[in-house]
Structure formats: structure tokens, C-alpha cells
gemmi code that builds the backbone of each chain (N, CA, C; Angstrom):
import gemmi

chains = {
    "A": [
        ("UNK", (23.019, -35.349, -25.651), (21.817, -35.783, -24.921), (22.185, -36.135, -23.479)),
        ("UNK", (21.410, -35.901, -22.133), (21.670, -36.170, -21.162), (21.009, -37.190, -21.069)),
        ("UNK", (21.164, -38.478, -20.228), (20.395, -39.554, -19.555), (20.990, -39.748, -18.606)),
        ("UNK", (19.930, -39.992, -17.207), (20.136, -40.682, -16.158), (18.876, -41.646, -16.033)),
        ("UNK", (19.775, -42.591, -15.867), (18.850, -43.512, -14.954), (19.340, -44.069, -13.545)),
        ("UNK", (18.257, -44.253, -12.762), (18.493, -44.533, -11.554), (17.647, -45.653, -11.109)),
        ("UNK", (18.146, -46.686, -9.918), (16.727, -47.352, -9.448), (17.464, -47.296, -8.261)),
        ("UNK", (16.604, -47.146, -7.510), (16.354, -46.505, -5.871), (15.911, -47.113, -4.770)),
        ("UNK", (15.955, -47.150, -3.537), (15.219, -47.851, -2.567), (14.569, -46.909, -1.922)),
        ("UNK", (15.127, -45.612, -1.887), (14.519, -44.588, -1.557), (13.449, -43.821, -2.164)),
        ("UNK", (12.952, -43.123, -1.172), (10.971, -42.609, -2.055), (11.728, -41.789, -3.095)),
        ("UNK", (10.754, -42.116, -3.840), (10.826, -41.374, -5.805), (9.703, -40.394, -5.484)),
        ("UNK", (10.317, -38.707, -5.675), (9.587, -37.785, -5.777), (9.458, -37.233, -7.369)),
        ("UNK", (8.711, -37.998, -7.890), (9.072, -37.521, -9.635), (9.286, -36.051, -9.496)),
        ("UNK", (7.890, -34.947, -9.181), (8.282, -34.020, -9.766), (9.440, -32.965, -9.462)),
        ("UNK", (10.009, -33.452, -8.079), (11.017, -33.086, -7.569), (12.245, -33.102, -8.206)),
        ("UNK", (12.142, -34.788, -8.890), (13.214, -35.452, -9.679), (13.837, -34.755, -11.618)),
        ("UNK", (12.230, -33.972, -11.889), (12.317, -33.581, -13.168), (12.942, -32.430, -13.095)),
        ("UNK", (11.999, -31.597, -12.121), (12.959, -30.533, -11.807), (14.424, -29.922, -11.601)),
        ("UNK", (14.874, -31.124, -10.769), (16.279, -31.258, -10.425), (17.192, -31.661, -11.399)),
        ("UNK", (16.487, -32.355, -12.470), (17.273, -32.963, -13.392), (17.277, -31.839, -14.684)),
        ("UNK", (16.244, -31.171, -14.821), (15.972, -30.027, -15.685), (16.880, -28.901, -15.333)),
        ("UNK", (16.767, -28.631, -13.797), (17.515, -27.299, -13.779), (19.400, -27.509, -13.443)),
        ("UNK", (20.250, -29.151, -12.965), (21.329, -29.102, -13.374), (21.736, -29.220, -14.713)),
        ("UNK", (21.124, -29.857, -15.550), (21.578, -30.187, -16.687), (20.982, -29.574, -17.873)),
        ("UNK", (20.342, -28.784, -17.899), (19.651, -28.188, -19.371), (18.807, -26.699, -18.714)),
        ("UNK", (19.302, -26.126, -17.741), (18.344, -25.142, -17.494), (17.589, -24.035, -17.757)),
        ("UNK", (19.118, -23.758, -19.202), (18.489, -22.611, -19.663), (17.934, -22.675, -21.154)),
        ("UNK", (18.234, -23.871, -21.005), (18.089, -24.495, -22.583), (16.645, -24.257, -23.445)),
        ("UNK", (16.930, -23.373, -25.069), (15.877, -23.344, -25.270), (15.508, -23.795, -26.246)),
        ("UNK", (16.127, -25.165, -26.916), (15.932, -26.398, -27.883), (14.755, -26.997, -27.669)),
        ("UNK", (14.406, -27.429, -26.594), (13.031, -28.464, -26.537), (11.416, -27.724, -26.460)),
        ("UNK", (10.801, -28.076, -27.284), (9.330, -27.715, -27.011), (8.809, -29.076, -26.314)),
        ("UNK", (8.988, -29.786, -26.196), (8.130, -31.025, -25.587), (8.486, -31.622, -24.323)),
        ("UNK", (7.881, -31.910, -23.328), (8.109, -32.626, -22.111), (7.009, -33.397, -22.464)),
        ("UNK", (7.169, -35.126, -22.256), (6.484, -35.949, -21.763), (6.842, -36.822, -20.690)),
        ("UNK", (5.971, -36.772, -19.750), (6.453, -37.800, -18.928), (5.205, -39.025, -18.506)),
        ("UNK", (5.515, -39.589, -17.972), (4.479, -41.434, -17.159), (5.796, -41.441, -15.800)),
        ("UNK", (4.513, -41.158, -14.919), (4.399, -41.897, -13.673), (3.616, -42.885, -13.173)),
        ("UNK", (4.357, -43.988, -12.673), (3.390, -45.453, -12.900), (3.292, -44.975, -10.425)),
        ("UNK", (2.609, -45.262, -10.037), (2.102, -45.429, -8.625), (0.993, -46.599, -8.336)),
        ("UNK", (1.790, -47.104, -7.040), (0.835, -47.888, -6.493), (-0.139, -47.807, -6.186)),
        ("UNK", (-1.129, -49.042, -6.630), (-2.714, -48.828, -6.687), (-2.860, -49.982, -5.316)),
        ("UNK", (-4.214, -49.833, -4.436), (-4.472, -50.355, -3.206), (-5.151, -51.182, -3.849)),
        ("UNK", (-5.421, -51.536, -5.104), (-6.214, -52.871, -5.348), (-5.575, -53.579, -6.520)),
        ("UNK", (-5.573, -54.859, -6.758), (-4.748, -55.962, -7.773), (-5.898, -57.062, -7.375)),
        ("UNK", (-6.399, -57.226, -8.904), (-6.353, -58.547, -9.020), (-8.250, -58.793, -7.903)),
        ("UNK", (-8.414, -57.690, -7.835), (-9.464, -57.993, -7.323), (-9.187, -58.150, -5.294)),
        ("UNK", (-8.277, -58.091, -5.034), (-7.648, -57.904, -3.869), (-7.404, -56.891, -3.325)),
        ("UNK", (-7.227, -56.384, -1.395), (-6.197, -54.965, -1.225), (-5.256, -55.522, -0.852)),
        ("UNK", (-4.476, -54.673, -1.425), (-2.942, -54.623, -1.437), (-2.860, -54.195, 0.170)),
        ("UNK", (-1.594, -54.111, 1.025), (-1.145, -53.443, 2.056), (-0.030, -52.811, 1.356)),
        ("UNK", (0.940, -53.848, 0.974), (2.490, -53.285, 0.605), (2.895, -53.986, -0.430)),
        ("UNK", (3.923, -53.686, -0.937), (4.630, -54.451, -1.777), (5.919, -54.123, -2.448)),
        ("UNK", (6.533, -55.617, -2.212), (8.163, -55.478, -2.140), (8.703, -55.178, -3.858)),
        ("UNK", (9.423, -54.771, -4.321), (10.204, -54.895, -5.382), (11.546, -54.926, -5.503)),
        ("UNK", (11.935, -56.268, -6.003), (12.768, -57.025, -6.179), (13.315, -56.871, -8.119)),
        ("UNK", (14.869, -56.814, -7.717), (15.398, -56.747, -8.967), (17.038, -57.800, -9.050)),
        ("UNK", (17.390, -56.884, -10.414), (18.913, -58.286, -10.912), (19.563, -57.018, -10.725)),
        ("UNK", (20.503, -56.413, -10.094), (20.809, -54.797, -10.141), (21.773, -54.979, -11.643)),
        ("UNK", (22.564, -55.904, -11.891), (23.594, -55.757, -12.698), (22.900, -56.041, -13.996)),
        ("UNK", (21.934, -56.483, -14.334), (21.077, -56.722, -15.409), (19.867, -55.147, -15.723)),
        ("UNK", (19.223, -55.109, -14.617), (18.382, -54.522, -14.581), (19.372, -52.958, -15.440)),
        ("UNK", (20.672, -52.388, -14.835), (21.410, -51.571, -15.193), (21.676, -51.852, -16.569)),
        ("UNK", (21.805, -52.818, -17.176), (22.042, -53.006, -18.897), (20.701, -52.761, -19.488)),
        ("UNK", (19.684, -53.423, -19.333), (18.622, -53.629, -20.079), (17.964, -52.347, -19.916)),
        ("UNK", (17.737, -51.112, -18.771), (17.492, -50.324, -19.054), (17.991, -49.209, -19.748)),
        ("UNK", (19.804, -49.327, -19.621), (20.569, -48.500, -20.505), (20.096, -48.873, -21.943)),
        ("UNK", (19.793, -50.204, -22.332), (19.994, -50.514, -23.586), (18.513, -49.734, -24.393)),
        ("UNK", (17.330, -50.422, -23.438), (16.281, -49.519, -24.067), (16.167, -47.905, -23.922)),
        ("UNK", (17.234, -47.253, -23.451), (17.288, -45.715, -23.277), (17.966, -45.730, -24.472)),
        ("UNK", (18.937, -46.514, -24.507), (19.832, -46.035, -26.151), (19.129, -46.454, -27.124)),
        ("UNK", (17.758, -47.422, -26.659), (17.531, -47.635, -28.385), (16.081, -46.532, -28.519)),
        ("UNK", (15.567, -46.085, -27.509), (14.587, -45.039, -27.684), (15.618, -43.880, -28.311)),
        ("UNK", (16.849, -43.270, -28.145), (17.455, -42.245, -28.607), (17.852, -42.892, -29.806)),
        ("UNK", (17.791, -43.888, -30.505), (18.304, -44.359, -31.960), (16.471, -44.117, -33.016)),
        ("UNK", (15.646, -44.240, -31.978), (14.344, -44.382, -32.919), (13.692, -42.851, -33.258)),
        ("UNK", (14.220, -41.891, -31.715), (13.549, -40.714, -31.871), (14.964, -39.357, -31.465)),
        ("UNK", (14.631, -38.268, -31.906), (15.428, -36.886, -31.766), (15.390, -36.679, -30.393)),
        ("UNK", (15.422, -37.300, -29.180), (15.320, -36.941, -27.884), (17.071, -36.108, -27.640)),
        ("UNK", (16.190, -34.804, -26.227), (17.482, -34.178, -26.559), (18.142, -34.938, -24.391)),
        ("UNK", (16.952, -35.214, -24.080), (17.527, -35.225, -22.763), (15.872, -36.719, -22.660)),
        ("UNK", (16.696, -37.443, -21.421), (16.073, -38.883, -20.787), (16.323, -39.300, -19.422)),
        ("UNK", (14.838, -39.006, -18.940), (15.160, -39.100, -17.488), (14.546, -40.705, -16.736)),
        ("UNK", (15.011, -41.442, -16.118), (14.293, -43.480, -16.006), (14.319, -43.214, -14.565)),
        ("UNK", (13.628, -43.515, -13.665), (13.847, -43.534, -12.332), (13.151, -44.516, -11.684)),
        ("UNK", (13.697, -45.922, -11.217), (12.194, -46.828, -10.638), (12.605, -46.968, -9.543)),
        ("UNK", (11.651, -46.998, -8.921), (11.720, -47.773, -7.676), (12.215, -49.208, -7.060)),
        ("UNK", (13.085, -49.611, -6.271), (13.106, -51.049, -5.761), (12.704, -50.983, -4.082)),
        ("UNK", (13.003, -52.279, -3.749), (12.105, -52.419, -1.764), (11.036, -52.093, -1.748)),
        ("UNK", (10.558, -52.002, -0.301), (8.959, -51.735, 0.139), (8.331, -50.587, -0.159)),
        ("UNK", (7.549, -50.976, -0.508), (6.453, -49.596, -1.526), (5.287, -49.868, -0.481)),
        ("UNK", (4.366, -48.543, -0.877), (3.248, -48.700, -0.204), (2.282, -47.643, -1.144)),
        ("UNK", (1.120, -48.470, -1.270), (-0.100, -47.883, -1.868), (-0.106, -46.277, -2.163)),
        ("UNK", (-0.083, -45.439, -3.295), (0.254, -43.937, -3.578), (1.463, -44.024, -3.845)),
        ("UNK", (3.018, -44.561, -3.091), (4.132, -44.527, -3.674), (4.472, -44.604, -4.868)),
        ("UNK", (5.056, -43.452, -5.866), (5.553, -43.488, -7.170), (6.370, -44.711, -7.444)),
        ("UNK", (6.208, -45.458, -8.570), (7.240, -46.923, -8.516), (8.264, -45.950, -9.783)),
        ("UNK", (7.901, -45.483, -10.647), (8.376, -45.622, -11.817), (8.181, -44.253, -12.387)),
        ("UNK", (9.096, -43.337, -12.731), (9.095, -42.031, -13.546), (9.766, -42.275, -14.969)),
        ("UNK", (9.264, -42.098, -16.254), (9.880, -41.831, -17.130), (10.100, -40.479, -17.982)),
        ("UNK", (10.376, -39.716, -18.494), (10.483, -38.219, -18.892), (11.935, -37.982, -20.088)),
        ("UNK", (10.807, -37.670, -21.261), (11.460, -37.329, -22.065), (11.479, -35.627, -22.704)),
        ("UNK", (12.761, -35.528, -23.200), (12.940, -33.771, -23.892), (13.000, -33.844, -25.529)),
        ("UNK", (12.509, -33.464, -25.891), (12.615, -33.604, -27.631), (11.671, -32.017, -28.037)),
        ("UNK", (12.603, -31.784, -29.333), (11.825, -30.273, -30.179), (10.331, -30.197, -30.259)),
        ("UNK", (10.214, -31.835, -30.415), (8.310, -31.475, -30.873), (7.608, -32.423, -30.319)),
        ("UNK", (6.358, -32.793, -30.197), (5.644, -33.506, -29.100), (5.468, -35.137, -29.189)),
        ("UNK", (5.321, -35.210, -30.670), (5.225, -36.338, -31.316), (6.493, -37.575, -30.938)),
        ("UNK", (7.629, -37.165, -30.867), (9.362, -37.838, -30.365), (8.649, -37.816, -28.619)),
        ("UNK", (8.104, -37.223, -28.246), (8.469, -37.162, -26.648), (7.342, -38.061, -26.365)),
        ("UNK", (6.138, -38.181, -26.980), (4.973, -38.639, -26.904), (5.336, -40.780, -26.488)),
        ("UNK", (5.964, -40.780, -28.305), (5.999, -41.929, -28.931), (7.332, -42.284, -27.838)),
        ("UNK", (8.266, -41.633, -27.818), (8.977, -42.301, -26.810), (9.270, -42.445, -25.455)),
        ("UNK", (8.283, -41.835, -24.814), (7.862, -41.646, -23.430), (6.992, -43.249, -23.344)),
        ("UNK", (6.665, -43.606, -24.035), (5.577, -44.683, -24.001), (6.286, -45.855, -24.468)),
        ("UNK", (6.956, -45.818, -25.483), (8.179, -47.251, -25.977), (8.861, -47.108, -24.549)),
        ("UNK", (9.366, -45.956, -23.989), (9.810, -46.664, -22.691), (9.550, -47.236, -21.708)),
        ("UNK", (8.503, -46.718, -21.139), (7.497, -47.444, -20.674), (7.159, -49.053, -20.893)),
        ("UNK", (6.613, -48.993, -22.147), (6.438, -50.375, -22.351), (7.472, -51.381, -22.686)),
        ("UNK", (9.105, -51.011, -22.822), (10.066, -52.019, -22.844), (10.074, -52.196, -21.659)),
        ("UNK", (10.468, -51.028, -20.902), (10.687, -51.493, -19.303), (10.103, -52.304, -18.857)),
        ("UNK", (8.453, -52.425, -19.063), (7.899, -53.057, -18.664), (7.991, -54.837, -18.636)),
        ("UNK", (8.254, -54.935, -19.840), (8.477, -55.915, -20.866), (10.100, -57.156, -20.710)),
        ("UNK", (10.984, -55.951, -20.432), (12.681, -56.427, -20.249), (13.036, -56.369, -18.955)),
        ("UNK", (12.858, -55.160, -18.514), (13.571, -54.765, -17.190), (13.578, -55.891, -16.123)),
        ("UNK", (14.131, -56.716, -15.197), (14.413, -57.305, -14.620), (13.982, -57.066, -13.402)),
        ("UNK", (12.457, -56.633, -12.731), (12.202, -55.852, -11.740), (10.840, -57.194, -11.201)),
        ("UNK", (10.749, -57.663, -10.278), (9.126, -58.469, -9.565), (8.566, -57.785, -8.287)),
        ("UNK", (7.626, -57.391, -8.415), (6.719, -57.659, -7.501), (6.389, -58.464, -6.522)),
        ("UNK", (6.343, -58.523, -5.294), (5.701, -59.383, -4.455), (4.381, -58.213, -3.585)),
        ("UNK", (3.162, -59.084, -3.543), (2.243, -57.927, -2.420), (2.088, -58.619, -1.681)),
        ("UNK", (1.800, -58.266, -0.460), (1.477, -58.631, 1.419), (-0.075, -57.916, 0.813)),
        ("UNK", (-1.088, -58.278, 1.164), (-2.694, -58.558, 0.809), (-3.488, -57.762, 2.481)),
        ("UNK", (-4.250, -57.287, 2.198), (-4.608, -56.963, 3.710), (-5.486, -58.404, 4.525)),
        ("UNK", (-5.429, -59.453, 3.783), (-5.562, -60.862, 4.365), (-4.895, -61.314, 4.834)),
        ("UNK", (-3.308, -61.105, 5.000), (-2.357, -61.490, 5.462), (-1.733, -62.206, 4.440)),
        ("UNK", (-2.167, -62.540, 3.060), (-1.638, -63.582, 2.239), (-0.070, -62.524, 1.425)),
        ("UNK", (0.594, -63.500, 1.384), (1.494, -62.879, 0.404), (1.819, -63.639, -1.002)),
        ("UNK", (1.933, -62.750, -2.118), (2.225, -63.024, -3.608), (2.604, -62.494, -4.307)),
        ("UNK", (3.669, -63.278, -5.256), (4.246, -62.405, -6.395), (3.284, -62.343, -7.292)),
        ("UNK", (3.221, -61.454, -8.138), (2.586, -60.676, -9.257), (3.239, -61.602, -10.311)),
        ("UNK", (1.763, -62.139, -11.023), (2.596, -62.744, -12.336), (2.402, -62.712, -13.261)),
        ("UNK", (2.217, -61.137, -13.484), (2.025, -60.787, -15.205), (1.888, -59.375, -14.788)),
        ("UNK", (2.061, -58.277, -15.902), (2.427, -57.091, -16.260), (0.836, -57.190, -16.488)),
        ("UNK", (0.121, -56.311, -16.634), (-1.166, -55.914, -16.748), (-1.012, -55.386, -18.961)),
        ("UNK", (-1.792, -55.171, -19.475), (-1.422, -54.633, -21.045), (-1.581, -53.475, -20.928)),
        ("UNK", (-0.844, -52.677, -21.587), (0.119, -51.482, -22.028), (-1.015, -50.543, -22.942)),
        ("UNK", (-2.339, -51.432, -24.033), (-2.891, -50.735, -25.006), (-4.266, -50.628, -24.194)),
        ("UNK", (-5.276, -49.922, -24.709), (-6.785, -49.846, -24.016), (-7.505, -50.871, -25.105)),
    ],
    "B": [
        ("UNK", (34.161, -72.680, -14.013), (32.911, -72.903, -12.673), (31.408, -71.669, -12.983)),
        ("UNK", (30.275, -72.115, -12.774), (29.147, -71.461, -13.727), (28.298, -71.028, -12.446)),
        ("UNK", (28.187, -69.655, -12.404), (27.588, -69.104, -11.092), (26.090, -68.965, -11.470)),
        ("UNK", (25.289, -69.321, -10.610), (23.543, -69.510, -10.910), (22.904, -68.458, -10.289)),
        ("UNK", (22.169, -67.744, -10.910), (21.193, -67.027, -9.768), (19.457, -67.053, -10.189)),
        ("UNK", (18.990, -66.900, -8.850), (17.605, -67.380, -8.836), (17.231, -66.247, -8.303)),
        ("UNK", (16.065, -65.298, -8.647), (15.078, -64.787, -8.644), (13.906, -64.612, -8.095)),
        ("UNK", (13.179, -63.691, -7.172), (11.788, -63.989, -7.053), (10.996, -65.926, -6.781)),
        ("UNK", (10.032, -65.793, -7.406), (9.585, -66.789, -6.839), (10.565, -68.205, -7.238)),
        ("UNK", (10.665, -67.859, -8.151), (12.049, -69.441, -8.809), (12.872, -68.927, -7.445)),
        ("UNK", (13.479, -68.379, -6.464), (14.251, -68.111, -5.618), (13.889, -69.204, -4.666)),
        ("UNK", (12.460, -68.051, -4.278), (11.959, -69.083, -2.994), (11.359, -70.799, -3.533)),
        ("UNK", (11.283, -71.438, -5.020), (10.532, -72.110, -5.178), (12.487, -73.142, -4.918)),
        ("UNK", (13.625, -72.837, -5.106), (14.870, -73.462, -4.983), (15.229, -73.134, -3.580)),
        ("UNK", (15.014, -72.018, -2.849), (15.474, -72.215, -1.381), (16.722, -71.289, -1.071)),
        ("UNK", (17.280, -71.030, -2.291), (18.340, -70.065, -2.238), (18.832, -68.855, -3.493)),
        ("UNK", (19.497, -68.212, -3.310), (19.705, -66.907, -4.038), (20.353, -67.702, -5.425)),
        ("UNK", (21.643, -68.357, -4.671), (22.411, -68.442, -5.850), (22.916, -70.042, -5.732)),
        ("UNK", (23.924, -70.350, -7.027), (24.434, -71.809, -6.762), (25.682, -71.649, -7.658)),
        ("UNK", (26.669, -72.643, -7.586), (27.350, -72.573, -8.643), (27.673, -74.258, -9.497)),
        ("UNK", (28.284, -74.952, -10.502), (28.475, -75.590, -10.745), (29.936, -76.193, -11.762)),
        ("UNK", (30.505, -76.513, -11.869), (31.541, -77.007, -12.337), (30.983, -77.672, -13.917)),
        ("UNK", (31.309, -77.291, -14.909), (31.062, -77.818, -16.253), (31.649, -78.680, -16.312)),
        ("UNK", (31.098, -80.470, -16.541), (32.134, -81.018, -17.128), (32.095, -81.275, -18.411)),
        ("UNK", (30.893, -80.798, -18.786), (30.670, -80.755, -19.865), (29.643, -79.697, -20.728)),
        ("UNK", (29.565, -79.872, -22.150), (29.138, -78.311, -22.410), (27.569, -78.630, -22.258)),
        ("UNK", (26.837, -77.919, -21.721), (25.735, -77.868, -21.317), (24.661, -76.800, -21.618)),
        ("UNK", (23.416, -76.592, -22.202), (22.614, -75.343, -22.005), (21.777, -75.017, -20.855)),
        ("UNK", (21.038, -73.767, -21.076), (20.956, -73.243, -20.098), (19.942, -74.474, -19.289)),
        ("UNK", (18.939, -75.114, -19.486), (18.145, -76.111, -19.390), (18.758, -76.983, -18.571)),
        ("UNK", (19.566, -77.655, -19.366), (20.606, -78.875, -18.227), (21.023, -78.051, -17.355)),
        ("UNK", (21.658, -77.460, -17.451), (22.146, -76.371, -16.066), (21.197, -76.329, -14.910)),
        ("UNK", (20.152, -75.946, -15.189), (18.797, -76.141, -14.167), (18.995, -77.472, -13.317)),
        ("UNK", (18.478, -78.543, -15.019), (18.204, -79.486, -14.029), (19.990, -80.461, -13.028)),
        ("UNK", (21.239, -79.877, -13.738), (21.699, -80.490, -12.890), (21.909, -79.815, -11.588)),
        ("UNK", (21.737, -78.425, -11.184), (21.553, -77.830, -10.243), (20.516, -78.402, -9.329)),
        ("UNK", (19.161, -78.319, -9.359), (17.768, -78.827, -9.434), (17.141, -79.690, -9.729)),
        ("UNK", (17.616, -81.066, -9.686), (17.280, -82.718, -10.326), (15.918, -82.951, -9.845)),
        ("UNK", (15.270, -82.576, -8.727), (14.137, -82.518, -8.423), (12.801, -81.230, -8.214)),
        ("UNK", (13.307, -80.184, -8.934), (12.400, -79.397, -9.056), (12.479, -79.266, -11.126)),
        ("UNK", (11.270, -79.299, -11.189), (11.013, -78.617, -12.763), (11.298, -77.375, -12.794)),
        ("UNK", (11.728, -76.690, -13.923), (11.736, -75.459, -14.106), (10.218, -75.071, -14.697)),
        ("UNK", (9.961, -74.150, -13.959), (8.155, -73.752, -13.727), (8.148, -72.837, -15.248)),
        ("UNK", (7.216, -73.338, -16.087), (6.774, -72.891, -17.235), (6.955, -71.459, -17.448)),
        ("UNK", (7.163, -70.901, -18.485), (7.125, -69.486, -18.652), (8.241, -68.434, -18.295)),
        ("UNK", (9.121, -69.746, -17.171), (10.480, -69.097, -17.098), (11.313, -68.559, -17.871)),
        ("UNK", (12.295, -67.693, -17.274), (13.115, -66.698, -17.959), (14.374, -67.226, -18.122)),
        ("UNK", (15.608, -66.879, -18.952), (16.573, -67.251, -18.245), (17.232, -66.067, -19.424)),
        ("UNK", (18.439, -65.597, -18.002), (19.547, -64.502, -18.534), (20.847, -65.297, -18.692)),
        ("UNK", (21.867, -65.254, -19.549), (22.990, -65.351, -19.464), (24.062, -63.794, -19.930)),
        ("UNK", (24.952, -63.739, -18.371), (25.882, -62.946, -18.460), (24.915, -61.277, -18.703)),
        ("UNK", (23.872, -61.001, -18.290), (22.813, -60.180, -17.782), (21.592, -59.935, -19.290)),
        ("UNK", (22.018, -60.733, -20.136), (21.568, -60.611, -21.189), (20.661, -62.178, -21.128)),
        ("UNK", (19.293, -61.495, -21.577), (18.386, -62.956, -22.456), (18.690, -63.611, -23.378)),
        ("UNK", (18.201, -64.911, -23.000), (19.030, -66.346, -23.496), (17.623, -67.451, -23.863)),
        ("UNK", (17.961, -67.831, -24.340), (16.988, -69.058, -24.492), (17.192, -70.295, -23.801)),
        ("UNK", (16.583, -71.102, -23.638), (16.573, -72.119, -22.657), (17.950, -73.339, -22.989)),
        ("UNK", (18.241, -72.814, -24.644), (19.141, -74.168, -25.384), (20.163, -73.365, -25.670)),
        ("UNK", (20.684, -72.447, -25.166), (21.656, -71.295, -25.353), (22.838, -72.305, -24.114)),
        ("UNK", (23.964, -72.451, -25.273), (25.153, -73.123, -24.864), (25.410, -71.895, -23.254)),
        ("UNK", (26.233, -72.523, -22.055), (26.776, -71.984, -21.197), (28.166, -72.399, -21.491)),
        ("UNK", (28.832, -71.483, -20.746), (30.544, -72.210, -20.795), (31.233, -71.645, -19.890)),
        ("UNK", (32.763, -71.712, -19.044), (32.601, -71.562, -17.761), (33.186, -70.136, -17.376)),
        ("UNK", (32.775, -69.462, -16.489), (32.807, -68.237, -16.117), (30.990, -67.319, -16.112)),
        ("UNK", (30.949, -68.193, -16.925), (29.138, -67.785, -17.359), (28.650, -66.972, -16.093)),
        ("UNK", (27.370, -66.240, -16.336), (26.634, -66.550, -14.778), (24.820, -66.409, -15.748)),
        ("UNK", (24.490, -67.352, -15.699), (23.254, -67.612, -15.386), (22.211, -67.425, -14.492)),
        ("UNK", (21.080, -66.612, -14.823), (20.504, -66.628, -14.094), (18.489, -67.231, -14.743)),
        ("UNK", (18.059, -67.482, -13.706), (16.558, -68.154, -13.938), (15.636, -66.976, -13.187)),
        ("UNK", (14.556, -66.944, -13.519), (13.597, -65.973, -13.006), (12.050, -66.393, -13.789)),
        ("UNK", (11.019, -65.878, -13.189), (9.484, -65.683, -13.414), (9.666, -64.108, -14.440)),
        ("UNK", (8.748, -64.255, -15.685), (7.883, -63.106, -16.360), (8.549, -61.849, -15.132)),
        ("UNK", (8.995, -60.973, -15.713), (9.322, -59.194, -14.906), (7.683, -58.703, -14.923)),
        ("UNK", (7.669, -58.026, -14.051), (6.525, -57.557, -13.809), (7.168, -55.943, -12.773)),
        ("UNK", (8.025, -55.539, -13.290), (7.857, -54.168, -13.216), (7.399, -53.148, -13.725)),
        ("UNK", (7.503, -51.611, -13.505), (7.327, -50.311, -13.712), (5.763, -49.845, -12.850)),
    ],
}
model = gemmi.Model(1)
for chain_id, residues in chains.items():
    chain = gemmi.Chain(chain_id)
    for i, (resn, *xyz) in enumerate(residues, 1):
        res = gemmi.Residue()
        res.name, res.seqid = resn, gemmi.SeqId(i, " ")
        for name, pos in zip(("N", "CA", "C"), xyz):
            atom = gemmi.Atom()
            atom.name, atom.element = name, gemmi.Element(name[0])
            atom.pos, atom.b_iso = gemmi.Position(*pos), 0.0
            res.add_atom(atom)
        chain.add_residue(res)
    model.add_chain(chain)
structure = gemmi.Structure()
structure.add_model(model)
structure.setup_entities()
């Protein structure tokens, strides 16, 4: 199984990123029927507010365990053949991709279910805050994850 | 000697990144706070990592540790 994960200060071009990661490492490969992926992007409104910007702040040496750990435990729950994590850290701005996840597995159901457990651990563990600059001039950290189910 | 780190708003709510402290005795993560912090509470709902891993607030430290405190993650 391949995995990379990365967190970045630099702009996250997901589909640039899948690509690139698809065609060094598995290109000709013809094991997987399933791609799923979640791209999370900044929204210009929170909370009933506009956003301008907003910083993201992390633990780098933590943030690097806890996401390895939920990549290894999504590959202990499902047949994934390849796992791609990419988030964002620093100044973001409204449309900027924060967060790519992308999974490879034989059938849709593994890529589905674990495209989304990743998602929602990350969400959950990962060691990553928010702060937004408001087009009021106010600034604030974000203090809660929004829910994951409809 | 027990290296501290602070987080996001627990960062700015202490004034600095990090701290360290000398054990003289065995302590959890809790006392650790407050002997770092004798006059700030640790703000409800807080986190705390030991050695990059989650810990509970009564989770023994011992020295070399590094502790850290933080607010709810609110990434992805």
C-alpha cells in the first residue's frame, strides 16, 4: 500500500496532487476499481459571519503521529490499496483547499467508508486550530468542528 | 525537567508558546498546569497531549515528558 501524508503551508492543488500521486506511484496499476476522495475548502461565511482569512495552526510533531496513526488504522479496518492525507497549515483564504483525502481500494464500498472515517478522525484527533480575521476586523479562534452526519 | 507547550488560544490565553518545569515531585497533567499557571484556570474543555499522544488530565507526568495543553482541534 502506498501512503503519503503531508501538511503544507503551501497552496494544496488536490487535483493536481491525486494525479501526481497516481501517476508516480501506481500508474499503471490495474487492481483498483474505486477512487474516493473529500476535499474540505474554505467557506466566506462561519457562524453567521464573513470570514476574510484564516490562519491554521498546528503541533507538527503530534499532528505527524495522529494522522499516521488514523491512516494505519483506516488500512487495518478496510482493503485500501493506496492513501493519499494532504492538509493545509498558515494563511488560507476563502476557496483555498484546506484538506484532501483520497482513497484506492478494488471496490467502492472500502473507498467510500474509508474516505469518510478519515475525514472524520482527522477531524476529531488531528491537532490542527483555526483562527479567522472577520471582515469586521474582529479576530477568532474557531471552537468547535461543525458535525460530520446530516 | 518537563517541557510545556501551549497551543492556540490556551497560547495566547498564557502569553507564551512554551514553559518548562523541574519535577519535584510526581505530578499529573493538571498540577502541571496549575504549577506552571497558579493564576490562570485551565479553560474547560481543554485538551492535553503527553509525549504527542492524548492524556487525561490525571495522567501521571515524569521527567523528560513534554506536555502539551490546547482548545477542542478544529481542523480539516
Amino acid at each position: 500500500m502506498t501512503q503519503l501524508i503531508l501538511v503544507q503551508s503551501e497552496a494544496l492543488e488536490p487535483w493536481q496532487a491525486i494525479a501526481d500521486f497516481q501517476s508516480s506511484n501506481f500508474k499503471d496499476h490495474t487492481d483498483f476499481g474505486a477512487t474516493a476522495t473529500f476535499v474540505g475548502t474554505m467557506r466566506d461565511l462561519n457562524e453567521g459571519d464573513e470570514v476574510l482569512e484564516m490562519t491554521l495552526e498546528h503541533y507538527p510533531a503530534m499532528t505527524q503521529k495522529q494522522l499516521q496513526s488514523i491512516v494505519d488504522e483506516a488500512g487495518e479496518k478496510w482493503p485500501l490499496l493506496h492513501t493519499l492525507l494532504i492538509h493545509r497549515v498558515g494563511a488560507i483564504k476563502p476557496a483555498d483547499p484546506i484538506v484532501l483525502v483520497a482513497v484506492w481500494s478494488a471496490h467502492r464500498a472500502a473507498a467510500f467508508d474509508a474516505c469518510r472515517f478519515l475525514m472524520e478522525a482527522l477531524k476529531h484527533q488531528a491537532p490542527f486550530w483555526k483562527k479567522e480575521s472577520l471582515t469586521s476586523g474582529e479576530t477568532r479562534w474557531v471552537a468547535k468542528n461543525t458535525l460530520g452526519t446530516s | 525537567m518537563v517541557k510545556i507547550l501551549y497551543f492556540a488560544s490556551l497560547r495566547e490565553l498564557v502569553g507564551v508558546p512554551e514553559a518548562s518545569l523541574d519535577l519535584g515531585e510526581p505530578l499529573d497533567a493538571a498540577e502541571v498546569w496549575d504549577a506552571v499557571n497558579p493564576a490562570i484556570d485551565l479553560p474547560e474543555a481543554s485538551l492535553v497531549a503527553i509525549n504527542q499522544s492524548y492524556a487525561a488530565l490525571d495522567s501521571v507526568v515524569v521527567p523528560g515528558d513534554e506536555v502539551a495543553f490546547f482548545p477542542p482541534v478544529t481542523g480539516g
